[in-house]
VEXPA-231768 format. One record per residue (C-alpha): residue in three letters; x, y, z; chain. Coordinates in nm, 2 decimals. Layout:
<pts>
+--------+--------+--------+--------+--------+
! residu !     c1 !     c2 !     c3 ! chaine !
+--------+--------+--------+--------+--------+
!    Ala !      X !      Y !      Z !      A !
...
+--------+--------+--------+--------+--------+
</pts>
This chain:
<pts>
+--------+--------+--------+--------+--------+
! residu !     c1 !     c2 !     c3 ! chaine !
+--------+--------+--------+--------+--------+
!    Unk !   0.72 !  -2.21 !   0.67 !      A !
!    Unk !   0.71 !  -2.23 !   0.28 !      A !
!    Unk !   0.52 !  -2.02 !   0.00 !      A !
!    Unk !   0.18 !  -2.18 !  -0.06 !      A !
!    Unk !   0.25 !  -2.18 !  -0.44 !      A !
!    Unk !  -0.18 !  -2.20 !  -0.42 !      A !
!    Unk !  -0.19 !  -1.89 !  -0.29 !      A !
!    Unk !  -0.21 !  -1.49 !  -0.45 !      A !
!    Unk !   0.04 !  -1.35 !  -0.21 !      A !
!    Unk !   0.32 !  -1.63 !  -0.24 !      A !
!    Unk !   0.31 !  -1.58 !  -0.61 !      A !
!    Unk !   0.32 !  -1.19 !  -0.55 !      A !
!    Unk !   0.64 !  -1.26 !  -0.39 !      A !
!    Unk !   0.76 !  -1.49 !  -0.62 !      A !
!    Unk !   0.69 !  -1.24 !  -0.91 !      A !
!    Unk !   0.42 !  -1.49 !  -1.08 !      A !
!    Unk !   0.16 !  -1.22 !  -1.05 !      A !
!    Unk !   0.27 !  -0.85 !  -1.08 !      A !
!    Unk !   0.20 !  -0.58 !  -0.80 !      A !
!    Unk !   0.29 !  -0.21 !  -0.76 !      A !
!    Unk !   0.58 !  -0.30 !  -0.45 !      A !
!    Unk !   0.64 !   0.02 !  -0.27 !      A !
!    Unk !   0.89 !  -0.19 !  -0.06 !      A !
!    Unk !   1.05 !  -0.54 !  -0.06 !      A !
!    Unk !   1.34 !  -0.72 !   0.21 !      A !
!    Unk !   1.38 !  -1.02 !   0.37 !      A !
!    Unk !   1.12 !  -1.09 !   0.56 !      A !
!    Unk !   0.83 !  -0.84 !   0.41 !      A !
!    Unk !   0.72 !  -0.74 !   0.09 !      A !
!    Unk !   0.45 !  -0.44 !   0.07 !      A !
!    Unk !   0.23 !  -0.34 !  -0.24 !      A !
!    Unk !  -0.06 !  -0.09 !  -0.32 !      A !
!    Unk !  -0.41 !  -0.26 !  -0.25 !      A !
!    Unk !  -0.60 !  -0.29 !  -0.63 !      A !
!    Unk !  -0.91 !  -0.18 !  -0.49 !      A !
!    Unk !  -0.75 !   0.12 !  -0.23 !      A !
!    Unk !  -0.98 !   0.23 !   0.03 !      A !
!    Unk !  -0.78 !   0.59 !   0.09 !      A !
!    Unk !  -0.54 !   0.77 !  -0.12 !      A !
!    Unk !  -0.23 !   0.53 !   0.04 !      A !
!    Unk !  -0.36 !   0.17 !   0.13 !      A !
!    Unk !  -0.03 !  -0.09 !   0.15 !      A !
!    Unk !  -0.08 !  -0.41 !   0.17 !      A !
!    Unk !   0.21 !  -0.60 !   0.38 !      A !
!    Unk !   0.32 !  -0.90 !   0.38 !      A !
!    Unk !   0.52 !  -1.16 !   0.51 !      A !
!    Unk !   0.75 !  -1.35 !   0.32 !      A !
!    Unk !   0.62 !  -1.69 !   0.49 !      A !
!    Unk !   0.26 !  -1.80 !   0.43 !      A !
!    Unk !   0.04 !  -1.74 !   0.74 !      A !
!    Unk !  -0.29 !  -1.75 !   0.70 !      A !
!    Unk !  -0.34 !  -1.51 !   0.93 !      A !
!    Unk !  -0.27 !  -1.24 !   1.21 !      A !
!    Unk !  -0.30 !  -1.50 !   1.52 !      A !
!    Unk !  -0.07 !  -1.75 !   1.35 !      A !
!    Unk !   0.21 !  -1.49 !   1.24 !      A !
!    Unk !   0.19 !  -1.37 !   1.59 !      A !
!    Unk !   0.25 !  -1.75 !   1.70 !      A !
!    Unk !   0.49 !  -1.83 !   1.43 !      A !
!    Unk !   0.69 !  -1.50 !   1.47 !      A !
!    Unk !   0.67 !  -1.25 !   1.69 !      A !
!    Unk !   0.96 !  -1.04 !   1.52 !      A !
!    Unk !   0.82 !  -1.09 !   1.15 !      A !
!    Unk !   0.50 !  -0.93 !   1.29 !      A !
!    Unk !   0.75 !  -0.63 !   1.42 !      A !
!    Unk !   0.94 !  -0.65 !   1.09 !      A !
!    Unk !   0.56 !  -0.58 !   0.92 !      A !
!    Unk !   0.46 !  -0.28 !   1.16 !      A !
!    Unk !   0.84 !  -0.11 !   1.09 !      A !
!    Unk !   0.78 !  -0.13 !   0.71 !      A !
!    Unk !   0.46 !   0.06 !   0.78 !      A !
!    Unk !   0.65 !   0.30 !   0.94 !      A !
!    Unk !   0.87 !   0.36 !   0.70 !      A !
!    Unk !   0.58 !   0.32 !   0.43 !      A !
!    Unk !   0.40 !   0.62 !   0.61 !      A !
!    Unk !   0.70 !   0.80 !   0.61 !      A !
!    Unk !   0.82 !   0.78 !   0.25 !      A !
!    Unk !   0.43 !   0.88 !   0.19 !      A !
!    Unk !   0.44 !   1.15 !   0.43 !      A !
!    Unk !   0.16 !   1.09 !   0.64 !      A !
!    Unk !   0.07 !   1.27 !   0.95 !      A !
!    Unk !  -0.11 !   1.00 !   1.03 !      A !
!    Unk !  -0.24 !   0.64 !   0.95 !      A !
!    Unk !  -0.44 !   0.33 !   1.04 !      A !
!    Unk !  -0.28 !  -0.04 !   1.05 !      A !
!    Unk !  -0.50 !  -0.33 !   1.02 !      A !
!    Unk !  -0.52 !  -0.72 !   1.00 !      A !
!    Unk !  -0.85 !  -0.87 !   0.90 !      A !
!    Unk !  -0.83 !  -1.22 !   1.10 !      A !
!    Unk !  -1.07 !  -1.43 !   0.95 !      A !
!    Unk !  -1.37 !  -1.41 !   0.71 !      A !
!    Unk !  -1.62 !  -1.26 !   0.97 !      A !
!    Unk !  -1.34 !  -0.97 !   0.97 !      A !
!    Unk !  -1.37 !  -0.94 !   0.59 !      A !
!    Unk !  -0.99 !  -1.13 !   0.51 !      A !
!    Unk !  -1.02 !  -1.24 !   0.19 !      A !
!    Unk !  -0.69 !  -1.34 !   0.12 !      A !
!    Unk !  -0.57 !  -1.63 !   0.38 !      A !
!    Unk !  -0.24 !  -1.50 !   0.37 !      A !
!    Unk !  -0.15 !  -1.29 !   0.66 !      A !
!    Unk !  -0.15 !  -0.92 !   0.56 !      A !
!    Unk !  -0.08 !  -0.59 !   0.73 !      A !
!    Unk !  -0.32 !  -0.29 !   0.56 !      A !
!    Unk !  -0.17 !   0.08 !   0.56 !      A !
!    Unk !  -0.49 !   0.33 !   0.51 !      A !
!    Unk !  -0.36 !   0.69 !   0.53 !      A !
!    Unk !  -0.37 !   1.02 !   0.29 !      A !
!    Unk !  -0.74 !   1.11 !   0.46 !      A !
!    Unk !  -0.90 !   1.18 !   0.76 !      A !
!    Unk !  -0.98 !   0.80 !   0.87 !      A !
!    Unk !  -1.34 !   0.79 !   1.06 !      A !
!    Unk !  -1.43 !   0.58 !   1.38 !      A !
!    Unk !  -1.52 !   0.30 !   1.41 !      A !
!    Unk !  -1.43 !   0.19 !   1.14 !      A !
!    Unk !  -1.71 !  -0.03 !   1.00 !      A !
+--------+--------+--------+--------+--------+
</pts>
């Protein structure tokens, strides 16, 4: 699959808009959320345009590992004793960006459920 040159994250990963990357390969590139929701929030992404979570997964089932070992190492690099990964699949799940996208919330206690 291509960048969507329509869409926010492919021009993140083109360098067309500037983020704060915390980490960048092949296949994923990760940045700080703008609007964070705990002291660490990472946003990653793949370097394909999916719109979401379901089609990554059907697309590439080693990308989506390649996105959960960045957070790993993310989490590590932050320190965190703990964190919370998640994909918002569709707008009833609050994605707002139809670009697949892998959130790392950490650096506080994290309540359940979540919301």
């Amino acid at each position: 699959m291509a960048l969507d040159s329509n869409c926010l994250f492919c021009k993140i990963i083109t360098g067309d808009i500037p983020a704060d990357i915390v980490f960048r390969n092949e296949n994923v590139v990760a940045f700080n959320d703008i609007n964070p929701q705990a002291p660490v929030h990472v946003l990653i992404i793949p370097t394909l345009h999916v719109e979401n979570a379901g089609d990554l997964a059907k697309v590439s089932p080693t990308l989506t590992a390649d996105l959960f070992l960045a957070a790993a190492e993310i989490a590590a690099q932050h320190k965190l004793n703990g964190y919370r990964t998640v994909f918002n699949t569709g707008i009833e799940a609050g994605q707002s960006v139809f670009h697949a996208h892998l959130h790392v919330l950490g650096g506080r206690g994290l309540a359940w459920p979540p919301g």
